[in-house]
KETOR-461575 format. One record per residue (C-alpha): residue number from 1; chain; x negated, z, y negated. Coordinates in nm, 2 decimals. Each point is the difference from the previous one (the first is absolute). Layout:
# residues N
+-----+-------+--------+--------+--------+
:   n : chain :      u :      w :      v :
+-----+-------+--------+--------+--------+
: NUM :     A :      X :      Z :      Y :
...
+-----+-------+--------+--------+--------+
***
This chain:
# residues 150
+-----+-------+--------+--------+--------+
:   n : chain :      u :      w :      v :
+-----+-------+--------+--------+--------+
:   1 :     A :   7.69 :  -0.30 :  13.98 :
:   2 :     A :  -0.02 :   0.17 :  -0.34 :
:   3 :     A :  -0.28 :  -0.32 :  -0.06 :
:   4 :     A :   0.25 :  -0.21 :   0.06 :
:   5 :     A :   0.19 :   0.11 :  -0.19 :
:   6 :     A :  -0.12 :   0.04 :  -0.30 :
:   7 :     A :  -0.18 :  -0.39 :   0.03 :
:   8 :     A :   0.39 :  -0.08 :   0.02 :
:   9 :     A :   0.11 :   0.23 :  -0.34 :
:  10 :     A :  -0.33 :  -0.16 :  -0.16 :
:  11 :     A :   0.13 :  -0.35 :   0.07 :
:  12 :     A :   0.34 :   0.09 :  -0.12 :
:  13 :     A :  -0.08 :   0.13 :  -0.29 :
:  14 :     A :  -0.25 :  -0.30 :  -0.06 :
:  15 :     A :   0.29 :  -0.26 :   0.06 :
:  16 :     A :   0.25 :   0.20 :  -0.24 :
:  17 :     A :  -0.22 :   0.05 :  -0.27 :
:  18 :     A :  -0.17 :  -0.33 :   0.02 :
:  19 :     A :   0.32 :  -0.18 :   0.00 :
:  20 :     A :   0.14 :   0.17 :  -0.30 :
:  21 :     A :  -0.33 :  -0.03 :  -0.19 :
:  22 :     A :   0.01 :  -0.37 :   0.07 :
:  23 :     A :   0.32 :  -0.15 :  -0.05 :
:  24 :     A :   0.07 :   0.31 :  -0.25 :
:  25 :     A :  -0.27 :  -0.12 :  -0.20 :
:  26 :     A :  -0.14 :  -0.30 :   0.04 :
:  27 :     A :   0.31 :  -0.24 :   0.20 :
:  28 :     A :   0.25 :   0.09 :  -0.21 :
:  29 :     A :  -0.16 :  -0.01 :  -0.30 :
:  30 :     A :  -0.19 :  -0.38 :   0.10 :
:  31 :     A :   0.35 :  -0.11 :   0.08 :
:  32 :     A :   0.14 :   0.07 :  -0.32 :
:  33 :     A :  -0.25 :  -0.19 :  -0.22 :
:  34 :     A :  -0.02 :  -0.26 :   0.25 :
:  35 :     A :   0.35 :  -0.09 :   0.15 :
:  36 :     A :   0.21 :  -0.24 :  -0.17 :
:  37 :     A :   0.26 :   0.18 :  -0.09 :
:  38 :     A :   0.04 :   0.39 :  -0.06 :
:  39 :     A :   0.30 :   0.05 :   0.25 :
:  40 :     A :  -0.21 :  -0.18 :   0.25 :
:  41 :     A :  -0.28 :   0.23 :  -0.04 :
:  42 :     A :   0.24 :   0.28 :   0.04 :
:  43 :     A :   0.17 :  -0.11 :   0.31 :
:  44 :     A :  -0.38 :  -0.05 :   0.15 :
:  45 :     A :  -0.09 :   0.33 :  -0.15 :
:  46 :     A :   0.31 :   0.17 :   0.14 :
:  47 :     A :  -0.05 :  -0.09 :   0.34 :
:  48 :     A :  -0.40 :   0.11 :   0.01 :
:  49 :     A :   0.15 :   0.30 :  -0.14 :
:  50 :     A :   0.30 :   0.10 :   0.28 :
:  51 :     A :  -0.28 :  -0.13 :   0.25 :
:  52 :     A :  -0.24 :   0.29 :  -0.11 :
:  53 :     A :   0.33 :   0.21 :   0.00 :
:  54 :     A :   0.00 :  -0.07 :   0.38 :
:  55 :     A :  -0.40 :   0.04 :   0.01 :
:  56 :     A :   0.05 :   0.32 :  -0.19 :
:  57 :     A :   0.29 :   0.17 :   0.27 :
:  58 :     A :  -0.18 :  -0.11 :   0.28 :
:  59 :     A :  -0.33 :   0.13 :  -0.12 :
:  60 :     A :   0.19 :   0.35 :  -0.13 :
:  61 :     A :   0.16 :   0.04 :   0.35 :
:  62 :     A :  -0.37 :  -0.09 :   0.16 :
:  63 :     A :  -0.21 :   0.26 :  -0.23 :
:  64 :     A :   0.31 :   0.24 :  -0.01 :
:  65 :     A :  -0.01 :   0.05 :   0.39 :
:  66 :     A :  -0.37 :   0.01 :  -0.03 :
:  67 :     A :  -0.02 :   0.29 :  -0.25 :
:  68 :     A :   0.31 :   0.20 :   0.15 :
:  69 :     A :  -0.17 :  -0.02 :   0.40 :
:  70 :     A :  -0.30 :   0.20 :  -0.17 :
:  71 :     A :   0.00 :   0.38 :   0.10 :
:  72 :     A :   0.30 :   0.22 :  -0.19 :
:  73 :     A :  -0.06 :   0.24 :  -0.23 :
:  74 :     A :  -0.29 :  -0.25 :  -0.18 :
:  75 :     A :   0.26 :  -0.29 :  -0.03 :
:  76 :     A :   0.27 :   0.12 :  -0.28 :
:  77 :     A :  -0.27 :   0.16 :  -0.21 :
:  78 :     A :  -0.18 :  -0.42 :   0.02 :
:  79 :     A :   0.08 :  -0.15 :  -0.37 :
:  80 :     A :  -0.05 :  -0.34 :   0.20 :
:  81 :     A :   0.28 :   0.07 :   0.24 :
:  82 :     A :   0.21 :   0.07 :  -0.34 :
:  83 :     A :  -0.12 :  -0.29 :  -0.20 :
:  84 :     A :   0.02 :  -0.25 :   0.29 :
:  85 :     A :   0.41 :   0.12 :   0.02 :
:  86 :     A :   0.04 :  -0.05 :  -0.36 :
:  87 :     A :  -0.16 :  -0.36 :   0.00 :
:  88 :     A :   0.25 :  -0.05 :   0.28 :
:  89 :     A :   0.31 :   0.14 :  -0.16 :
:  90 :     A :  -0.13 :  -0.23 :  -0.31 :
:  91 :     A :   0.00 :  -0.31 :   0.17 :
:  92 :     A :   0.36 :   0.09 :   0.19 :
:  93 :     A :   0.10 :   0.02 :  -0.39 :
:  94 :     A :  -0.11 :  -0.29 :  -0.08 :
:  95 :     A :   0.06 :  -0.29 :   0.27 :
:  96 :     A :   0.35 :   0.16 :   0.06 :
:  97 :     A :   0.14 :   0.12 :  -0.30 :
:  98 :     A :  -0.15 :  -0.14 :  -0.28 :
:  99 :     A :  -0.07 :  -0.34 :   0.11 :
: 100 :     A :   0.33 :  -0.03 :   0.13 :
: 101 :     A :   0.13 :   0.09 :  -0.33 :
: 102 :     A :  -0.27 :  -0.25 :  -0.20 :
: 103 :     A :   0.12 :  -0.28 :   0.25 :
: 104 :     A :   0.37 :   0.06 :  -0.07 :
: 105 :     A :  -0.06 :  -0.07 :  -0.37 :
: 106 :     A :  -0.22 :  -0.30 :   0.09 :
: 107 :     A :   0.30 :  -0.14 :   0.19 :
: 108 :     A :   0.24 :   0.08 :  -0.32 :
: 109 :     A :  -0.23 :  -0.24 :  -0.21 :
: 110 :     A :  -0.24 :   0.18 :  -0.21 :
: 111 :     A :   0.06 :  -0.19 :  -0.37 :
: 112 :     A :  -0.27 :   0.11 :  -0.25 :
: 113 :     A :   0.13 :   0.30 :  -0.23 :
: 114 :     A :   0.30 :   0.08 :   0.23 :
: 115 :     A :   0.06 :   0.35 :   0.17 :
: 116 :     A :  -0.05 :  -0.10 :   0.33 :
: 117 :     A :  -0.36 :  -0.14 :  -0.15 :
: 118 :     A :  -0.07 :   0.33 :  -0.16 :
: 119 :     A :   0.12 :   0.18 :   0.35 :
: 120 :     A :  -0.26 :  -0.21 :   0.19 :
: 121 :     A :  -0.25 :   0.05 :  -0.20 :
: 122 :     A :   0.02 :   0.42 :   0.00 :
: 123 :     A :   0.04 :  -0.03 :   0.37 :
: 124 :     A :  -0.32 :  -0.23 :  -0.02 :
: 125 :     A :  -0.16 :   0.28 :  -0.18 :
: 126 :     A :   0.12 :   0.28 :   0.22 :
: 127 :     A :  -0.15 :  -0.24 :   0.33 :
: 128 :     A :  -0.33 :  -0.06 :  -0.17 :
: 129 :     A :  -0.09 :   0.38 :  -0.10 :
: 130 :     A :   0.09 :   0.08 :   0.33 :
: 131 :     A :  -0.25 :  -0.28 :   0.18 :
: 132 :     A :  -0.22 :   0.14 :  -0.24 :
: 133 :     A :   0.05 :   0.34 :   0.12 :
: 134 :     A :  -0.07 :  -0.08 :   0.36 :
: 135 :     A :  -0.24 :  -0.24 :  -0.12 :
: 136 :     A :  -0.22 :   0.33 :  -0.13 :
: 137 :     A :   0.14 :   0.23 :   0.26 :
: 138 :     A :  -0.16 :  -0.28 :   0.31 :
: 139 :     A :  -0.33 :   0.02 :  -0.21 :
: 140 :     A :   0.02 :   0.41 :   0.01 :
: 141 :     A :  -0.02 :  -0.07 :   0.35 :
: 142 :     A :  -0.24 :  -0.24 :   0.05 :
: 143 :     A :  -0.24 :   0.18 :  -0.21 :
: 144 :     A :   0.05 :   0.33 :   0.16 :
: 145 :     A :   0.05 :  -0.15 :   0.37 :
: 146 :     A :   0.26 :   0.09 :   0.22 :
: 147 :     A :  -0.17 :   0.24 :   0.21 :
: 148 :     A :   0.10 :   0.40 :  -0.06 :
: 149 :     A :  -0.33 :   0.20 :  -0.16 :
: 150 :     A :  -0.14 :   0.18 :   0.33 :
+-----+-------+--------+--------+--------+
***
């Protein structure tokens, strides 16, 4: 069983990773040099990003189970089992307080130089060095595999 599942924590942490890397990174960035206009690009963007959101709780809750089912006493000393709950509380963060915030002032009408422009924008900047964060944090974890040191 313990096979199993750690193929299924691999996978997990394969789909959550790869998906931030790739719409993160190279989506999002594609769609802003090539959609027509910059909003549309950040409606696109937007919903790649709360889809990974979904990828990313999902996976959390997956790996999360995984890592707390392993013997007690070696599970809250595992840095993974920490870092896999602050990616998660990171990603509750940001799908359902910041973006709700970022689409509130989207829905005012964002006019270049106003408040509510200047208000997105630090929210923007708040979102992204978060996603960066887990971004880094998913790569800690890929590189040093899920599986606790025997």
């Amino acid at each position: 069983m313990s096979g199993h599942t750690s193929f299924v924590e691999r996978i997990a942490l394969t789909f959550w990773v790869g998906a931030m890397w790739s719409i993160g990174y190279i989506a999002a960035p594609v769609l802003f040099k090539f959609a027509p206009s910059k909003t549309i690009a950040g409606d696109l963007a937007g919903e790649m990003f709360t889809a990974v959101s979904i990828v990313g709780i999902i996976c959390a809750v997956i790996l999360l189970i995984g890592l707390i089912g392993r013997p007690a006493g070696v599970i809250w000393r595992q840095w993974r089992l920490w870092l896999v709950f602050l990616m998660l509380a990171l990603v509750l963060v940001g799908q359902f307080v910041l973006t709700p915030m970022m689409q509130d002032l989207k829905a005012s009408g964002l006019v270049d130089g106003s408040d509510q422009a200047r208000q997105f924008g630090q929210l923007h900047g708040v979102s992204a060095v978060l996603f960066l964060i887990n971004s880094l944090a998913g790569l800690a974890l890929v590189v040093a595999g899920m599986r606790p040191r025997q």
